[in-house]
Steps between C-alpha positions, in 0.01 A plus 500: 500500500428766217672444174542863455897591560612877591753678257803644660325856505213348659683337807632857521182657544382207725775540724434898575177366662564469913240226480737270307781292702683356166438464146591260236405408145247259586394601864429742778590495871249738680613675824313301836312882565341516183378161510343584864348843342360299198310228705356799728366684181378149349328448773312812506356467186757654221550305180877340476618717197355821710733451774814421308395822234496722855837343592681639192499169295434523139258248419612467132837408566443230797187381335139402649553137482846522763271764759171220503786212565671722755180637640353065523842401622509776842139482539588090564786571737297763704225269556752198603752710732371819523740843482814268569381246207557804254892598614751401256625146608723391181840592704369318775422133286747591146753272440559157621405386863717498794704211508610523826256545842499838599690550829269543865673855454327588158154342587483712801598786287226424260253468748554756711466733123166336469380598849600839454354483197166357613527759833513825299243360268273460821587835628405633173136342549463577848544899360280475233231363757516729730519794177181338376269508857634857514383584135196339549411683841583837443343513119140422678283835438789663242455649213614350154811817474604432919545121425702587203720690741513244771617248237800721385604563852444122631765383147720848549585390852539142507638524185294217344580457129278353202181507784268787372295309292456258820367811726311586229333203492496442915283854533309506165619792374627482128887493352449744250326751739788450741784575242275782427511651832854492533544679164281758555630594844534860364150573411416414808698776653406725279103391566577551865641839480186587303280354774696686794446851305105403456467374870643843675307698214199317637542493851533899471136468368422216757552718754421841341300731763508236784278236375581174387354437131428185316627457140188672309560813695889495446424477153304828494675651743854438239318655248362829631739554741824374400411521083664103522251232331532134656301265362247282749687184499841659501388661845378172693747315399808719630292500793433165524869441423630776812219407728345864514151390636175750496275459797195327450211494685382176650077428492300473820264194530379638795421833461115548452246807417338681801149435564239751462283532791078448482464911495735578220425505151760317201477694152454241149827479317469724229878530423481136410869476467527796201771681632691626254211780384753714342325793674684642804307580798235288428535176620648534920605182648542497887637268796695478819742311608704410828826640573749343759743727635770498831401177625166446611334856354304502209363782241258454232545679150192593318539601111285613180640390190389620132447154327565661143834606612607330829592778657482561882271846468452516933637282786396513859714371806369409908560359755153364529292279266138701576248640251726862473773303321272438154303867548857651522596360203236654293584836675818486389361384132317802476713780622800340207545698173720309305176269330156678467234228550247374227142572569404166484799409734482176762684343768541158471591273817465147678193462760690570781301700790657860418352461126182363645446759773185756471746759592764440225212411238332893568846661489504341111183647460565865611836446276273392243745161439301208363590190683589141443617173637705172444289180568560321876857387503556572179859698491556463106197776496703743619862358366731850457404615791629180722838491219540874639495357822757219440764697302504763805563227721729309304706848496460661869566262760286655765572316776835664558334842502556568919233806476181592356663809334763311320232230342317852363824562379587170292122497365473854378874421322384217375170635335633798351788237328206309386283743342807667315815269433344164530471415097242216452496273225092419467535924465670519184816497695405857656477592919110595614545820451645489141261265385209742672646831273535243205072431537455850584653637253375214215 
């Protein structure tokens, strides 16, 4: 026992505390609850004097030598009898023994207190089982802030006190961080309100014109078009966090380079991947690709795109896949006024039989177009012409077109939207046909 004895104002103090059952000169009687609380801190790694100096006790007055003797003497009880060992059993064995043999009456009233005793103690573990395999299942895959909150409803429904540092420990998520969370419950809202004004800012933008956008062309189109500046991040994440998904095209293994017959002649690759020539008109890349429409029907889409700018400068649409598809093309090329040609202007294309036909190859000449071609099988050769290709058909689903008419339709929409509102961030953030006035005009 400590030799240190408590003044009359200090059993005053020491009585305000709720932790304290009595108080004398020489000794204190601690309430059953707090004994339970301290042995479920002590056991999660807090010091002794921490958990009494968090309970409102003031260390000077009780002294350190009467918490290590308290802390040794509970710590020895808990270990021997468990929770019951630490209940307060001095009115149970003060004074002198029994003289008398207790009536079959009063031992059957004694025992029948212990079962019930022992029952709701089982009870209790049987719940806290079943509250654990629950905890444990439904945290699998959470993140750190969602197991917080499945903590504080799992203790604010089955009312489970002095626990939280036990769930802590059960899921792996830290004490501090918990407390944390609950405290800060009204940034959160606040964050969340912010969130919900930049998700329906940026779904006006994710949908702006008809065409769904990933986050870099958000991002430009906030800033010319809306005058709002989002950072990079701040845009995936709120769509990460709301699910708002950009189509994305998926690569085909199979997909392979036409052959060029014995009688047609392939061009060397003079392009040699230089795209971005900063001249318009100059560098023409061409292609055509299949269109699936009303079932079983298919079209075929055949395009000339300035490298320097990416825009689509003529665009030819059949029904048929034969020589008057490509020569079309380069009609149409000819007769636009929007871009005048360089003089040392080329197409560029794969070796596929229209670009290797005599007929296509003397039609360049009479144009006077240089020509040039990707190597066999080689599609990064000729790589913003097949992205054209897979942004148009991430963005017009052909195959519900039911006539030939409406596909024209969707693909002449979707052109003229990507020549003059689709911004593009490898263009300094401009559409085509700014960024070809910007190098005209520089």
């Amino acid at each position: 026992m400590s030799k240190i004895l408590f003044t009359k104002e200090d059993i005053i103090n020491l009585k305000k505390n709720v932790n304290i059952l009595r108080v004398s000169e020489r000794s204190i009687t601690y309430t059953d609850e707090f004994k339970r609380l301290f042995i479920e801190e002590y056991t999660s790694g807090k010091l002794p004097r921490e958990i009494f100096a968090e309970n409102g006790f003031d260390i000077n007055i009780i002294g350190l030598k009467r918490i290590e003797q308290s802390a040794a003497r509970w710590k020895t009880l808990y270990e021997k009898d468990g929770i019951l060992g630490l209940d307060d059993s001095r009115k149970r064995t003060s004074g002198r023994p029994r003289s008398r043999e207790l009536s079959k009456e009063e031992i059957i009233e004694r025992q029948e207190a212990k079962i019930k005793l022992l029952e709701s103690q089982v009870e209790l573990l049987k719940k806290l089982d079943v509250t654990e395999r629950l905890l444990i299942n439904k945290s699998k895959n959470l993140k750190t802030s969602d197991i917080f909150k499945l903590i504080h409803i799992t203790i604010k429904e089955n009312k489970f006190k002095n626990l939280t540092g036990y769930f802590c420990e059960l899921l792996a998520v830290s004490r501090s961080g918990f407390y944390n969370y609950i405290n800060s419950k009204e940034n959160r809202i606040a964050r969340e309100k912010n969130d919900l004004k930049a998700k329906n800012i940026i779904l006006k933008a994710f949908n702006r014109r008809g065409y769904k956008k990933g986050s870099r062309s958000i991002k430009m189109i906030l800033e010319n078009e809306f005058n709002t500046v989002y950072s990079l991040k701040k845009i995936q994440r709120i769509m990460k966090k709301y699910n708002i998904i950009c189509p994305h095209r998926k690569a085909n293994p199979y997909k392979q380079m036409a052959k060029a017959t014995k009688e047609h002649r392939t061009f060397p690759n003079i392009l040699e991947r230089n795209f971005k020539q900063e001249i318009p008109g100059k560098v023409l890349l061409t292609d055509i690709t299949y269109l699936p429409y009303n079932g079983n029907n298919m079209a075929y889409l055949s395009t000339i795109l300035d490298a320097s700018t990416g825009e689509v400068l003529a665009h030819h649409i059949s029904k048929r896949i034969t020589i008057d598809i490509a020569t079309e093309t380069i009609g149409k090329l000819m007769k636009q006024r929007r871009v005048k040609l360089h003089e040392n202007a080329f197409v560029h294309s794969d070796q596929g039989c229209h670009y290797t036909s005599p007929i296509f190859q003397d039609l360049l000449k009479k144009r006077r177009l240089g020509q040039s071609m990707s190597r066999r099988g080689n599609c990064w050769d000729n790589a913003p012409q097949e992205s054209f290709f897979g942004h148009l058909k991430d963005s017009v689903k052909t195959k519900i077109c039911k006539t030939f008419e409406e596909l024209k339709r969707k693909i002449d929409k979707y052109i003229i939207y990507y020549n003059n509102y689709r911004y593009k961030w490898d263009l300094k953030k401009m559409t085509p046909v700014q960024y070809r006035n910007h190098l005209l005009c520089a």
